[in-house]
C-alpha positions as a printed NumPy array, in Angstrom:
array([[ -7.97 ,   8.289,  18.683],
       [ -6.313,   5.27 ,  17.254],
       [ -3.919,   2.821,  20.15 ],
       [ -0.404,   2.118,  20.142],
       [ -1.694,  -1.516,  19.51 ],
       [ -4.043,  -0.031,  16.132],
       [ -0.839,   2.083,  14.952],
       [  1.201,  -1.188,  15.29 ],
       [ -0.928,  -3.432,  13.896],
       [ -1.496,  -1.207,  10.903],
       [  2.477,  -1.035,  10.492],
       [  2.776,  -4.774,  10.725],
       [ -0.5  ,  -5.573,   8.285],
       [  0.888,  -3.26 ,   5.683],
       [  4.78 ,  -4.677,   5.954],
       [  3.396,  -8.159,   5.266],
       [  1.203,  -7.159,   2.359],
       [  3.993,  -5.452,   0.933],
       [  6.596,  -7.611,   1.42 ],
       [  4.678, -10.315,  -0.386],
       [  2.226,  -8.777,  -3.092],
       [  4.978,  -5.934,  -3.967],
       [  8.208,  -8.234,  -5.758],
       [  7.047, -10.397,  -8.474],
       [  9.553, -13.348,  -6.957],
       [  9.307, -14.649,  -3.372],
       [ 13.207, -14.598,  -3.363],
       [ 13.388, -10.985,  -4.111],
       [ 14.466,  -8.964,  -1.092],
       [ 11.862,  -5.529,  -0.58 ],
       [ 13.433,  -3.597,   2.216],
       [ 11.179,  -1.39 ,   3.806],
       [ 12.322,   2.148,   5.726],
       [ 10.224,   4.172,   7.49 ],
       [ 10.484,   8.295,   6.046],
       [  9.255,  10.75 ,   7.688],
       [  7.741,  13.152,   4.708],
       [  5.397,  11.405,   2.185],
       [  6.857,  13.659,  -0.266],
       [ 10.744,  13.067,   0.067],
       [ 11.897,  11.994,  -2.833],
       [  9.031,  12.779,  -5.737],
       [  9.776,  14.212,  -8.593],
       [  7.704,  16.256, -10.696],
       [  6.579,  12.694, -12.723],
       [  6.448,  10.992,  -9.697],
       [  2.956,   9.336,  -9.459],
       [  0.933,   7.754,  -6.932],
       [ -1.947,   5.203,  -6.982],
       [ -4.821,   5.299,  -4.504],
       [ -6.633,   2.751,  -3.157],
       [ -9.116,   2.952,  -0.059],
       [-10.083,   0.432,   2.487],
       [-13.659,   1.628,   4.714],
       [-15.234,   0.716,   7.052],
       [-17.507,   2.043,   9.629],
       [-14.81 ,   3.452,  12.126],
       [-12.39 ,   4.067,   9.812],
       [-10.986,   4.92 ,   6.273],
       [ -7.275,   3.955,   5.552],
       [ -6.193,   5.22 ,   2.5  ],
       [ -2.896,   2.956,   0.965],
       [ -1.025,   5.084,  -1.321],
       [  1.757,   3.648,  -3.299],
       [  4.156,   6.001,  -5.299],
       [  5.947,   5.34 ,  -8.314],
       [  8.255,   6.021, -11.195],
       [  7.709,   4.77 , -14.633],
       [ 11.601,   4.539, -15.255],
       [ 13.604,   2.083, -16.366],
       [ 14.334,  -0.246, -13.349],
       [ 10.288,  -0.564, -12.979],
       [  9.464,  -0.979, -16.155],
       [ 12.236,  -3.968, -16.421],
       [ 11.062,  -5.205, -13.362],
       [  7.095,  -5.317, -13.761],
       [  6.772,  -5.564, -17.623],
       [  7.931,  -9.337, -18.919],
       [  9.152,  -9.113, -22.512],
       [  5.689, -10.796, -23.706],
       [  3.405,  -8.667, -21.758],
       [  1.012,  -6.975, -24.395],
       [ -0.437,  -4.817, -20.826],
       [  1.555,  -1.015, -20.449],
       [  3.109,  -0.785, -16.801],
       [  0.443,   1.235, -15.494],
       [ -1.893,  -1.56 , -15.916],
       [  0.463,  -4.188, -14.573],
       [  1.562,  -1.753, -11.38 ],
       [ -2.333,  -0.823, -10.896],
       [ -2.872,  -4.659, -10.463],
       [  0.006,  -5.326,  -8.203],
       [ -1.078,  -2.537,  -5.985],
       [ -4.85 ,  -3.965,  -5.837],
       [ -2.955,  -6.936,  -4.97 ],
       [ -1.071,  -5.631,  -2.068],
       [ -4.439,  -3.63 ,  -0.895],
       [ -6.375,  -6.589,  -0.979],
       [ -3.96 ,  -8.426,   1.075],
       [ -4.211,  -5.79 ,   3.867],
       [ -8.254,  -5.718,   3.27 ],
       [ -8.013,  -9.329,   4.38 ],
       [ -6.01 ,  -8.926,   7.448],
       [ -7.923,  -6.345,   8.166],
       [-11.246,  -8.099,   7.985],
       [-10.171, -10.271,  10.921],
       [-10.737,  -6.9  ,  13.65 ],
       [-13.642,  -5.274,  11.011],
       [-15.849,  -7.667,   9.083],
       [-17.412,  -4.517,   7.668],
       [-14.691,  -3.736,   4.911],
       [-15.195,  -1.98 ,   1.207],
       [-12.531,  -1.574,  -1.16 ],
       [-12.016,   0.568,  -3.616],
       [-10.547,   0.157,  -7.574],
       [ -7.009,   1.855,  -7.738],
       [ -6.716,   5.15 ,  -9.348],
       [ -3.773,   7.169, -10.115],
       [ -2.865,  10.741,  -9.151],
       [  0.376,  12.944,  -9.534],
       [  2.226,  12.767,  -5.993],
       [  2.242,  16.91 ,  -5.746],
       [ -1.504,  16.083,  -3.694],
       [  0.914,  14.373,  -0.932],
       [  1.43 ,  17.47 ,   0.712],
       [ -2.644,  18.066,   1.29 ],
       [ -3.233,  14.229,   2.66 ],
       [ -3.088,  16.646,   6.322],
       [ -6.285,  18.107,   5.43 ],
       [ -8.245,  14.54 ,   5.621],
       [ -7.089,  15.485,   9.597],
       [ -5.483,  11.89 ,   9.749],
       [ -5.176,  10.063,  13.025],
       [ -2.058,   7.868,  11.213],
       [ -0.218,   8.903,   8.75 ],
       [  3.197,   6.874,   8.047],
       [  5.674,   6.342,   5.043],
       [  7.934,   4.029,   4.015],
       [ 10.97 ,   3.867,   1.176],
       [ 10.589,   0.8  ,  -0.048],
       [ 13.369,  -0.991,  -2.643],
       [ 12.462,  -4.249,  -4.453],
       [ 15.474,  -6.624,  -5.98 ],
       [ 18.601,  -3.751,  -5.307],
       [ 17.009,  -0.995,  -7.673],
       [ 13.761,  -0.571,  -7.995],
       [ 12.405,   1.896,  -5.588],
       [  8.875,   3.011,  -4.561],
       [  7.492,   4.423,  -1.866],
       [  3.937,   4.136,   0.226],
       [  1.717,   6.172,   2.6  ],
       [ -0.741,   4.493,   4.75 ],
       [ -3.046,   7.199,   5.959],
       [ -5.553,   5.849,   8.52 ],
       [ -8.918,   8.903,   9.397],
       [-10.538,   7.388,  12.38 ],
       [-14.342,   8.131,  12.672],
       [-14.34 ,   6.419,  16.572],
       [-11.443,   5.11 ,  18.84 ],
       [ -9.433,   2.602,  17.809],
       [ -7.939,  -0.417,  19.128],
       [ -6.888,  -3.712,  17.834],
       [ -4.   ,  -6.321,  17.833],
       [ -3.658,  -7.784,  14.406],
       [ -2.011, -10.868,  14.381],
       [ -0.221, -11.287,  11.639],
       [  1.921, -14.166,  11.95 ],
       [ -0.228, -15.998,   9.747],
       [  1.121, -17.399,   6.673],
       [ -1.019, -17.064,   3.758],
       [ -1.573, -19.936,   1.251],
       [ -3.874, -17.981,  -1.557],
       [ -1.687, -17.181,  -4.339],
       [ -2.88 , -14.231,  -5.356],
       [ -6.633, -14.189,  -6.213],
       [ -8.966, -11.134,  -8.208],
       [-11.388,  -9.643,  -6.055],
       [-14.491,  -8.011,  -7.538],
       [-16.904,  -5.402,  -5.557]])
């Protein structure tokens, strides 16, 4: 039900959001792997946060799993920052959504978004049951030791085709979005 072109494009769209809403510096390398299982490498505190992206032929669910360890904390929390991690992580992640929302919105000007929310990664396993017509995972490592990892699940309500162009470069630095 969903192209070679979609399951490209949806690849590519979710690279560059990560790649640029996911390190806090420009200059710090995020290396992205593809994985085959969602669930390699959780632990029983591993957590993930949900966020959903609709519209009327689809619903792509961006899942972004996490540690609260010590190499994220020292990498998200600044030594002023009165916020916990989970509120500084939640935002990042809205941040990296709403960068794919936006590419997105170029093929489907009928996009919702939804507020992150947070989860414990054992409901990885069940993400089959939404019968998803993508489903990929990355590994993804930010500045040599922080490590993460994401799902993009994509249920498709109609065929889908589209050729994102991504080559873009995007100017806005990094804007709140309210729905």
């Amino acid at each position: 039900m969903i192209s070679a072109h979609a399951r490209d494009s949806f690849d590519r769209i979710f690279r560059k959001a990560a790649q640029s809403r996911l390190p806090l510096d420009a200059s710090d390398p995020c290396e992205i792997v593809p994985i085959a299982d969602a669930s390699a490498g959780t632990t029983k505190d591993t957590q993930v946060v949900v966020l959903t992206i609709s519209s009327i032929v689809f619903r792509m669910l961006l899942i972004l799993h996490f540690d609260e360890n010590d190499a994220a904390r020292g990498y998200y929390l600044k030594e002023a920052d009165e916020r916990s991690f989970q509120e500084v992580f939640l935002e990042i992640c809205n941040l990296c959504c709403g960068a794919m929302n936006q590419e997105l919105l170029n093929a489907f000007p009928d996009l919702g978004m939804s507020t992150p929310y947070v989860l414990n990664a054992r409901c990885l396993p069940h993400l089959h049951e939404l019968k998803p017509a993508l489903l990929s995972s990355y590994a993804i490592t930010l500045n040599g030791d922080v490590r993460l990892a994401a799902t993009v699940c994509v249920c498709a309500h109609a065929p889908l085709d589209f050729v994102a162009d991504t080559s873009a470069v995007e100017e806005t630095s990094g804007e709140l979005e309210l729905f």
